[in-house]
C-alpha positions, 0 to 999 in steps of 0.5 A: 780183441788185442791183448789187455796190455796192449788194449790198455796202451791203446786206449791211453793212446786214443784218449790222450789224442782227443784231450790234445786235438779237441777245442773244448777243453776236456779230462780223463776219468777212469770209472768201472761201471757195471758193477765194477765189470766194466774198465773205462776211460772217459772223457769229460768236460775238463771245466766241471768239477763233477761232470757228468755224462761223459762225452765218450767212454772208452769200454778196454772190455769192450765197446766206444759209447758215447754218452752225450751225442747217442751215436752208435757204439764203436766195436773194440774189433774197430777201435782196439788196433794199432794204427799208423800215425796218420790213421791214428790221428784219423780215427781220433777225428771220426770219434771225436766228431761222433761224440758232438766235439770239435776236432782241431788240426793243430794239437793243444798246448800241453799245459800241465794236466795235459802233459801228466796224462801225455807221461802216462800214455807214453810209459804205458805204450813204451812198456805194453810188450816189455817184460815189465809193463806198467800201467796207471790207475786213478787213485780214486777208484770208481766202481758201483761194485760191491766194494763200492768206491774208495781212494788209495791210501796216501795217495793224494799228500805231498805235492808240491802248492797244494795240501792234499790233491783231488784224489779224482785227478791223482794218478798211480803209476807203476808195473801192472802186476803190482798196482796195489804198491804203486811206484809213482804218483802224478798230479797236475805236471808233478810225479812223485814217488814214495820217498818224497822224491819230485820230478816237475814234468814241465820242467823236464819236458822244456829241459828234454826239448820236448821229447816226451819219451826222455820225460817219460823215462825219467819218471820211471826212474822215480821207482 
């Protein structure tokens, strides 16, 4: 298995690919099942408010399950590795048509939850072997855990046309070593940090000409 770091960026990696190269409109989840041993990427019907099962989970301790389609699990010792673009793109396809999706060769317009989670696989990736790597957490975090399940304090006010988000699709970004004060908060194509400071992600992916690491940058520069 590769180190957790790098595990984590993969993961992010591979989930973003599916969201981006499935027909069916899909999110990311992050839950913690097992009791809270267990640290998991899931995709999900995006159309559902609670969708339940997933259509896969991403184990970054372990396994790929996929929950709708009962395929066997994928080992990390297959998953967990980096790839090539173009095997990449390949093995996105291998699971998403074991999970009973429908794999499609051009990528999804990323729209603005697509580019939020595109940001955060990119800040990931881009910081995994740096001497500060970051790392995203929702702000809702799912665990069957003693603890039980609980949201980030503040983390869901102040974004731009809404109230208060939906705390299961407010993200936390910031250095893996201090997620508990966390940098930077994101939702549906906004970050924003703890000075009310906003960087509308659409807007700076059209004004970057698409160049998602220019985006990603920026936001770090919320911190």
């Amino acid at each position: 298995m590769s180190h957790p770091l790098v595990s984590n960026a993969i993961s992010w990696q591979l989930a973003v690919g599916l969201l981006r190269h499935a027909e069916e409109n899909l999110t990311i989840r992050e839950t913690h099942p097992g009791g809270g041993q267990y640290d998991c990427l899931e995709i999900v019907d995006g159309d559902t408010p609670n969708p339940s099962p997933s259509y896969l989970t991403i184990n970054r301790c372990g396994s790929i399950h996929f929950m709708r389609s009962g395929a066997a699990s994928v080992p990390d010792e297959v998953w967990d590795e980096p790839r090539t673009h173009g095997a990449f793109s390949k093995f996105s396809r291998e699971m998403l048509e074991l999970a009973g999706l429908t794999w499609r060769s051009d990528a999804r317009r990323s729209d603005r939850s697509l580019l939020t989670v595109r940001v955060i696989a990119e800040v990931v990736a881009t910081t995994a072997l740096t001497a500060t790597p970051w790392d995203a957490r929702a702000a809702f975090h799912d665990s069957s855990g003693p603890g039980g399940s609980s949201v980030a304090e503040g983390a869901t006010r102040g974004f731009p046309g809404v109230g208060s988000a939906p705390s299961h699709e407010v993200w936390l970004l910031g250095p893996a070593v201090d997620l508990n004060a966390p940098r930077v908060r994101l939702h549906r194509g906004y970050a924003i940090n703890d000075h009310a400071e906003v960087v509308d992600l659409e807007r700076a992916y059209r004004n970057a000409h698409r160049a998602l690491e220019d985006v990603a940058l920026r936001v770090r520069r919320l911190a």
